[in-house]
N, C-alpha and C positions, 0 to 999 in steps of 0.2 A: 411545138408541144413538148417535146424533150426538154428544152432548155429551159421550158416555163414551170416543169415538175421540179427541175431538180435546184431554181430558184424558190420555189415553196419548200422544199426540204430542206434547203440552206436556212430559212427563216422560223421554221420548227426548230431548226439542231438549236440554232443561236437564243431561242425562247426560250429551250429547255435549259440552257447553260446558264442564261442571266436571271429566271426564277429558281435555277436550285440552288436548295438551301448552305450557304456556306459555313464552315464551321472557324470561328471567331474566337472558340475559347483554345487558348494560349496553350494550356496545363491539357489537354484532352492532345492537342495535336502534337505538344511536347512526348508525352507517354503513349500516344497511339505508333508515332514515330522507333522511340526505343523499341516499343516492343515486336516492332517488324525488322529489329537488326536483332534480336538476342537468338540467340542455340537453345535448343531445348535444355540443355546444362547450364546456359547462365540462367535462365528462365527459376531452375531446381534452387541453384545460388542464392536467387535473389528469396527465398523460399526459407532459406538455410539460416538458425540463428545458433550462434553457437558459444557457449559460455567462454570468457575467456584465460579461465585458467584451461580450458580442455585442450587447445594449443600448443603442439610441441614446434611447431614451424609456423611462426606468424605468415609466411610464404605460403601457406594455404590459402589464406584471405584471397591473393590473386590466383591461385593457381583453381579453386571452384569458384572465383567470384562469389566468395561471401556474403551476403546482403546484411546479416545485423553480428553484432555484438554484445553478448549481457556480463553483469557479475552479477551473480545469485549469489546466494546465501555459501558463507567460506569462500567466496572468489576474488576476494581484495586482492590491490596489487599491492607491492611491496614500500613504495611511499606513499604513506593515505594521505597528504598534506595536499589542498588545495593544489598548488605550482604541480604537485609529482603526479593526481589522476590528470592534469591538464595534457601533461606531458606523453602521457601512455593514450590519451586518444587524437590527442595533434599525431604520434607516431604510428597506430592502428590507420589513419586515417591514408597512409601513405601510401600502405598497400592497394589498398583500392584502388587509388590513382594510378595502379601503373596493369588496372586492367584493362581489355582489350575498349572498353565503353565506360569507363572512368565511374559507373554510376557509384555514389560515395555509402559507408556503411553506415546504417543506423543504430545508436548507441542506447541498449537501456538497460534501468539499475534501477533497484529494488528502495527506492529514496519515500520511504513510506510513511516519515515523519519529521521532515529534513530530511536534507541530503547526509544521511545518517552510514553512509559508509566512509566519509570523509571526515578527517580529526578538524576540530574548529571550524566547525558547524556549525550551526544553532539546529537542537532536538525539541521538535517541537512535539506537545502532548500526543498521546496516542489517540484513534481516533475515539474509542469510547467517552476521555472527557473532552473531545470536541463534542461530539453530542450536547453532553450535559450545559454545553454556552447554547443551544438552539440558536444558534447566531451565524445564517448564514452570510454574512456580509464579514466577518470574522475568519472563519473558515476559508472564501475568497482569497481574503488578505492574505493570509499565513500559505496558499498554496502558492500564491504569487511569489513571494517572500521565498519559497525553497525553490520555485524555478526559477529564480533569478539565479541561486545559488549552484543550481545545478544545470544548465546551462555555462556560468562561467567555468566549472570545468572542461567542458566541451562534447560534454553527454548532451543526449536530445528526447529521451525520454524516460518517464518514470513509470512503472510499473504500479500506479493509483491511480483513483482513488479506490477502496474496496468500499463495495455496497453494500457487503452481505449484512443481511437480516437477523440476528443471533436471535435463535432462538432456546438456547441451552446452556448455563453459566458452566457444565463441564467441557465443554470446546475448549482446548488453547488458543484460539485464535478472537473469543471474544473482543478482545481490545483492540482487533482492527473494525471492529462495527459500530458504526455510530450510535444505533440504540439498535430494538426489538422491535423500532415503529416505523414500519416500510415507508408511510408518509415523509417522518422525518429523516429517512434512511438517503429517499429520494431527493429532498430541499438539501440536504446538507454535501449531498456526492454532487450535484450537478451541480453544486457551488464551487468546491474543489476543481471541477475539469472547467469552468469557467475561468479562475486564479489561474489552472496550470498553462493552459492554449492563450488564454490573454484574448480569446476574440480572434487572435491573427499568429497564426502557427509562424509565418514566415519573419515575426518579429524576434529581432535576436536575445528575449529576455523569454522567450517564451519555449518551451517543452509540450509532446505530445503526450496526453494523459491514455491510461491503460483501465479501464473502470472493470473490476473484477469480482470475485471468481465467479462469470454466468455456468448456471446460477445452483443457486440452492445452496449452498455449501454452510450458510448458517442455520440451515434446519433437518441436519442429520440423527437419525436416532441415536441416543444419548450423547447427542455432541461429538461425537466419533469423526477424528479428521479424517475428510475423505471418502467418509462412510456414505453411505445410503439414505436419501430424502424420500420418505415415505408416506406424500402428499398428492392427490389428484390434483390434477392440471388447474382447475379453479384454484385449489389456495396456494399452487406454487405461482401462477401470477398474481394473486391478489397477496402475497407478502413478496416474493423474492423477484419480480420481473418490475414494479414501478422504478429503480434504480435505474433501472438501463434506460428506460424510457425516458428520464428525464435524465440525464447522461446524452443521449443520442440527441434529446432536442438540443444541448448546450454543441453537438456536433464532435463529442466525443472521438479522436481518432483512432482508438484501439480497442478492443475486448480483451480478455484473456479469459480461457473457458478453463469449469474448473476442476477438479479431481473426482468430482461425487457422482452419483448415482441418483439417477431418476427412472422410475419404469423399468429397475433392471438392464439398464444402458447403460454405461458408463459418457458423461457431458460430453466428452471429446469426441464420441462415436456417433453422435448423436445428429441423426441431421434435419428432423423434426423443429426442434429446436435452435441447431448452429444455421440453418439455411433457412426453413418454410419461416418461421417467428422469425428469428433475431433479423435473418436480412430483407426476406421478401415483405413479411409483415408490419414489422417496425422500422424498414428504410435503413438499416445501417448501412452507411457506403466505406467505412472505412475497414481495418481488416481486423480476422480473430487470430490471438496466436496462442499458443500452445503453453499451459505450464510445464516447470521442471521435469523432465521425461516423463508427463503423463501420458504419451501414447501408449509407450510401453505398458501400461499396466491393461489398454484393452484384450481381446479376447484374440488369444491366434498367437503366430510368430510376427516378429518384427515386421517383414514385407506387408501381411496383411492388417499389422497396425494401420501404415503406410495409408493402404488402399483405403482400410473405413475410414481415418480422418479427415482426408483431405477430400473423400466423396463428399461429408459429411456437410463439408465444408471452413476447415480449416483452410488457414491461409500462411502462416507463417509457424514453424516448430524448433521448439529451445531443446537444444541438445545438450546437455552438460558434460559428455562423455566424451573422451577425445581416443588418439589411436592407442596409449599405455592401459586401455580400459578396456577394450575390444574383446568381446566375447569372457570377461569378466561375468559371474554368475553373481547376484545379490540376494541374501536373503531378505524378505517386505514381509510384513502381514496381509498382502495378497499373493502369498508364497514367490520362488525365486522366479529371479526377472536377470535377463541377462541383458547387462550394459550395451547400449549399443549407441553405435557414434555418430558424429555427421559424416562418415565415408559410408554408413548404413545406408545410412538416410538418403544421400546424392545417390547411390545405385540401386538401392532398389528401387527408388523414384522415378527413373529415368527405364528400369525396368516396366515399370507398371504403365507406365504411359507407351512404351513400346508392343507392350502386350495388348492395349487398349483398354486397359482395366481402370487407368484412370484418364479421363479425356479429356484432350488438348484446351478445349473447352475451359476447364476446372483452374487447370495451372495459369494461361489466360490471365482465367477472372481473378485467382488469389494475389499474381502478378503485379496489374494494371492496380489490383488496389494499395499494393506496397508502392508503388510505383508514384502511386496519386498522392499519398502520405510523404515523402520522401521531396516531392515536389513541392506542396504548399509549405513544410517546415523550409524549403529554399537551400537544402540541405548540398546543392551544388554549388553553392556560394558560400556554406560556412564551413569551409573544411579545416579551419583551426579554435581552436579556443578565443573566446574573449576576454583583453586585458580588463577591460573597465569593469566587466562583471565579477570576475575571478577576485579581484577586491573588495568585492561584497560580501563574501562568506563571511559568515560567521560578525557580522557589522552591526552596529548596537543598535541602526534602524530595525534589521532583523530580530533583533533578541528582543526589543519593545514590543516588539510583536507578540512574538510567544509569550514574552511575562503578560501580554493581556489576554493570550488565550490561556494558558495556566489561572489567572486571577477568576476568570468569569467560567472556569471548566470546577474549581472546586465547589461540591458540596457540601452543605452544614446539615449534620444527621440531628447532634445531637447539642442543646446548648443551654443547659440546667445553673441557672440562678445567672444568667448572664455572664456568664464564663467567658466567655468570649465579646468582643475584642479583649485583645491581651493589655491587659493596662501601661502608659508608658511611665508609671510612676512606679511599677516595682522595680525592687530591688533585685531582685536575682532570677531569673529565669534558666531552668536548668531542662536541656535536651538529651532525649536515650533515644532507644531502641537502634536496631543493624540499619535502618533504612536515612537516620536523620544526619548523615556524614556520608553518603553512599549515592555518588550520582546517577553509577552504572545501574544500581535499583532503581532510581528516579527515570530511569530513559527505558527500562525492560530491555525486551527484543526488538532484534534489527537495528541492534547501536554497537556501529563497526563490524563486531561480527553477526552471526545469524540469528543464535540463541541468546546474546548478548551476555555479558558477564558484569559482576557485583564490583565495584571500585574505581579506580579513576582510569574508566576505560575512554575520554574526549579530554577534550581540551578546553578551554575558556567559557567553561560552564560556571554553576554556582550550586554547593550544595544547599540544603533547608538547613543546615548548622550554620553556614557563613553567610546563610541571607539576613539570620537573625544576627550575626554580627555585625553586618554592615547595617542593620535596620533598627538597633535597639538606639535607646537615646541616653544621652549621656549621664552616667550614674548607672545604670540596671547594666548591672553583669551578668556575662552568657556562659553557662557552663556545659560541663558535657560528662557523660558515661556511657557505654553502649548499654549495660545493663542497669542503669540509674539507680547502680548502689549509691552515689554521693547526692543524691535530690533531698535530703532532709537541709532544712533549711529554705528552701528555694521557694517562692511565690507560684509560681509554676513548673510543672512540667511539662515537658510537653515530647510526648512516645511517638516513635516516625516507624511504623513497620508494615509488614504488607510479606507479597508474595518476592520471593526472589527471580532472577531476568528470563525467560522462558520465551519458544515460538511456536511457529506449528510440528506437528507432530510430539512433540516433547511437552507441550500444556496441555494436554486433554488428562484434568484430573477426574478422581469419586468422590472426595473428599476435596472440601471449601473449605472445612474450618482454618480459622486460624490458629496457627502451631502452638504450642505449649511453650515454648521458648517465647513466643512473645508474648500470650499473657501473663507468664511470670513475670516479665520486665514490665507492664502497666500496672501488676499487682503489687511490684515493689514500688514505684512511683505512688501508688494510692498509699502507699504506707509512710509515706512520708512526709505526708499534709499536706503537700503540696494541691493546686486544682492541678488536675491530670486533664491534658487534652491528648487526644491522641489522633494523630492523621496516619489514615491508611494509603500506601502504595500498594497497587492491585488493577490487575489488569479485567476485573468485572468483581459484582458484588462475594465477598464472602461473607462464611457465617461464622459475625460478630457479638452472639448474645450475650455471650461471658465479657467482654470486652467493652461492649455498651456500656450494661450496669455498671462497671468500673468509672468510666469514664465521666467528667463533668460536661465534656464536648467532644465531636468526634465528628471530623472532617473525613470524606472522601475525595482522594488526591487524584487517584488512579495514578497514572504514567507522565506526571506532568515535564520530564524531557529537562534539558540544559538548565531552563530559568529557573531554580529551586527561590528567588528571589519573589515571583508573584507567589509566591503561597505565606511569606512572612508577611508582605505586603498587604495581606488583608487579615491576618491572623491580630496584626498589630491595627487593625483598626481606617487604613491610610484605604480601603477599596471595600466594598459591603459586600457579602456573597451573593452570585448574582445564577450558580451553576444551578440544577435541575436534572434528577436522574433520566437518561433516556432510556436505563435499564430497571425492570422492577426486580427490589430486592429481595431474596425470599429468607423465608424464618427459620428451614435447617432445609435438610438435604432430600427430605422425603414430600418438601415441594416442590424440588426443582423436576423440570423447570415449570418458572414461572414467567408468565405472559400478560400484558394489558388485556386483550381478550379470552381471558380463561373463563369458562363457566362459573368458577366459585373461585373469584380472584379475593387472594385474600392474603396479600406478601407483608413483608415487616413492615417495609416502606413501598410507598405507591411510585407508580411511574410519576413522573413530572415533581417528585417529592421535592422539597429543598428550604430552609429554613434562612433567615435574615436577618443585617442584627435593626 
């Protein structure tokens, strides 16, 4: 009888072994693995991103097991040249390797329109006149095109697409938003993170996209970066949440949450939002990280930053601050904030979980999802740059690209007696204004440096003066003045000006018009018989009424980036305008803002506006 039981138990055990369920997925047993060797410190590490000018000992990397590395806005290395970022992440990448678990760090940069901290580039339009191509198949293209670029330096992720919904043309950041129409807000982002990831993270042309800032951050009272989104929960998902949603369905790998204010919370603190919606509700499985020390501006001292984020549901946090910073006091406009570092951050982290305040549980989950990201980019196998791609920068495949997203991004506002196309039989065409020789206007911000600057801040670009020189035909000569004193005589003129190169926090104007300086310079062009066209650089609509009337034609350029080539290109007739405002423009400043669904919409120009020849 004994030996007949403990034969039927034998035969239970062995049932239960050969029906239980095994687990077959590769990537789960990879990272379920690691995470039963890491310390609660490498755990914090892997947690830890840390800007990399903030480094005074790259010997940190191993000595916390550092998990990422950014260059924000001012954090260039000192050779921007293709070969020399290759160089600085092939070298970054070595520390890692000699920690105790080799896990490799993950690199990301603010490549928001091209790989636009690198010189010979290709800069591609900003996203406003992506918008204006409603072309998502376009939009794909051109993201494809800068991760190929960014990847051959040996970065692995970009910091886009941004989603945000502009709803206020006083924002500085309007020209990262593709319009005001959360629909087209959504088709045109999930197209970009579809270009960026390629379908397959682990292919080596391809980068993890970062879709930003959740959310709200384009519908702040008066456009105030930062500021406060002062909307019930129905219309902040029915404008500013479809982006993410279709982001997430394209399998989005990163979030980044953003500076603003919802309900009196500050996003980051937020766990309503960063946990109950974004993860439980909407299924995002990959991870949120943090922008530039926006902990720091929650409510508390640093440690208790700490604690509300990461309950909240953060996962990953960007420190810009290194140990020469430390306890540094800043003045903000949410009064002083004291610098704090990633030596902050690693201890009291490691505090709060010791205390129980924040639970093993949390770090875990924020973990396993760096972890899982980290794994499908295959990022244990690509711990140098690639030759073949790194030859791509800035490659005329590339810039074809962009001159067709510049070609089908410009608008035609205005075009009185057929002014336009530019004829190829005149004689003399004559170009002014600050912007029509001036790349670094043509690219705005986030070209090379943060705020970007006016002049020949890239390399193998093309201004709107030497596009018309390489585009006129033989016989019509191309002149120039900034102030288009010498336009008499000329068949045309044609005025290039707009806003000068600006980012966030430093774009948030009251005043749209445009400057006095430059309608003198289209008022001297009109005086000189010439047809006056005039294209505006601008990074959302201003107010052009004086300037209209002047004008015979009047394009909307926005931030058309390196190719100043596709804007001659159709000026001269060789491509038909194909662009369409995703922004509506308003008629002075006591409309703004203005909105497709306003009660008594009623702007200069309509959404979807655009004129042909």
């Amino acid at each position: 009888m004994k030996k007949y039981s403990v034969t039927i138990l034998t035969l239970i055990l062995l049932t239960l072994v050969i029906c239980a369920p095994l687990n077959n997925n590769p990537k789960e047993i990879f990272v379920d693995d690691m995470l039963s060797k890491m310390t609660l410190e490498e755990k914090i590490g892997q947690m830890t991103q840390v800007d990399y000018s903030a480094f005074e000992d790259f010997n940190d990397i191993e000595k916390y097991a550092i998990g990422s590395v950014l260059w924000g806005g001012g954090s260039e290395i000192s050779d921007i040249t293709p070969q020399g970022w290759a160089n600085v992440s092939d070298q970054l990448q070595t520390y890692a390797g000699k920690t105790r678990l080799k896990i490799p760090l993950l690199f990301g940069i603010d490549a928001v329109h091209g790989h636009n901290n690198v010189d010979g580039a290709v800069i591609f339009p900003h996203n406003i006149g992506l918008g204006c191509t409603q072309n998502p198949e376009l939009i794909e293209k051109s993201a494809r095109a800068t991760a190929e670029e960014i990847a051959g330096t040996g970065i692995h992720w970009t910091f886009a697409p941004c989603v945000a919904v502009a709803r206020n043309e006083r924002w500085g950041r309007t020209y990262e938003s593709f319009s005001e129409d959360p629909e087209l807000v959504a088709k045109l982002g999930a197209a970009a993170v579809k270009g960026f990831e390629n379908g397959n993270l682990s292919a080596k042309d391809a980068v993890l996209s970062c879709t930003k800032h959740y959310m709200g951050d384009g519908g702040t009272t008066n456009g105030k970066d930062q500021g406060h989104t002062e909307v019930d929960e129905e219309t902040l998902r029915k404008i500013h949440l479809p982006g993410y949603i279709q982001a997430i369905k394209e399998n989005t790998g990163s979030i980044m949450a953003s500076y603003n204010t919802w309900d009196g919370i500050k996003m980051h603190g937020n766990k309503y939002l960063l946990t109950d919606v974004l993860k439980n509700e909407l299924g995002f499985k990959g991870f949120i990280v943090s922008d530039w020390a926006a902990i720091d501006q929650l409510p508390g001292d640093y440690k208790s930053d700490i604690e509300i984020c990461i309950n909240a549901g953060m996962d990953m946090i960007m420190i810009p601050n290194g140990p020469r910073e430390q306890g540094v006091v800043e003045e903000t406009d949410n009064g002083p904030i004291t610098k704090n570092t990633y030596f902050d951050f690693i201890k009291y982290t490691k505090e709060l979980v010791e205390e129980n305040k924040i639970p093993m549980s949390r770090i875990d989950d924020a973990v396993t999802r760096i972890l899982n990201v980290k794994y499908d980019l295959d990022l244990f196998n690509k711990l140098t740059h690639d030759k073949e791609l790194l030859s791509k920068i800035g490659s005329k495949e590339h810039r074809d690209i962009a001159k067709e997203c510049v070609r089908e991004s410009l608008v035609l506002l205005k075009n009185e007696n057929n002014t336009l196309p530019v004829s190829k039989s005149a004689k003399r065409i004559h170009l002014a204004g600050t912007g029509a020789d001036n790349i670094g206007m043509q690219c705005g911000g986030w070209t090379i440096s943060w705020q970007g600057e006016v002049g020949d801040v890239i390399s193998g670009g093309t201004t709107i003066l030497d596009a018309f020189k390489n585009s006129a035909p033989e016989g019509t000569e191309i002149t120039y003045s900034e102030d288009a004193s010498n336009a008499h005589g000329a068949d045309y003129c044609i005025v290039v000006v707009g806003e000068k190169p600006y980012a966030e926090m430093f774009g948030d104007r009251e005043n749209l018009a445009l400057s006095e300086d430059d309608i003198n310079v289209i008022k001297i062009a009109k005086d000189s018989g010439a047809k006056v066209i005039v294209v505006l650089l601008s990074g959302r609509p201003l107010i052009i009424n004086s300037a209209l009337e002047l004008a015979d034609a009047f394009v909307a350029a926005w931030l058309p980036g390196s190719e100043g080539q596709g804007v001659a290109d159709v000026l001269f007739g060789d491509y038909n305008f194909k662009g369409r405002l995703s922004h509506s423009w308003p008629k002075d400043m006591s409309q703004i803002p203005v909105n497709k669904d306003d009660e008594n919409y009623d702007p200069l120009f309509k959404i979807n506006y655009g004129l042909c020849y």
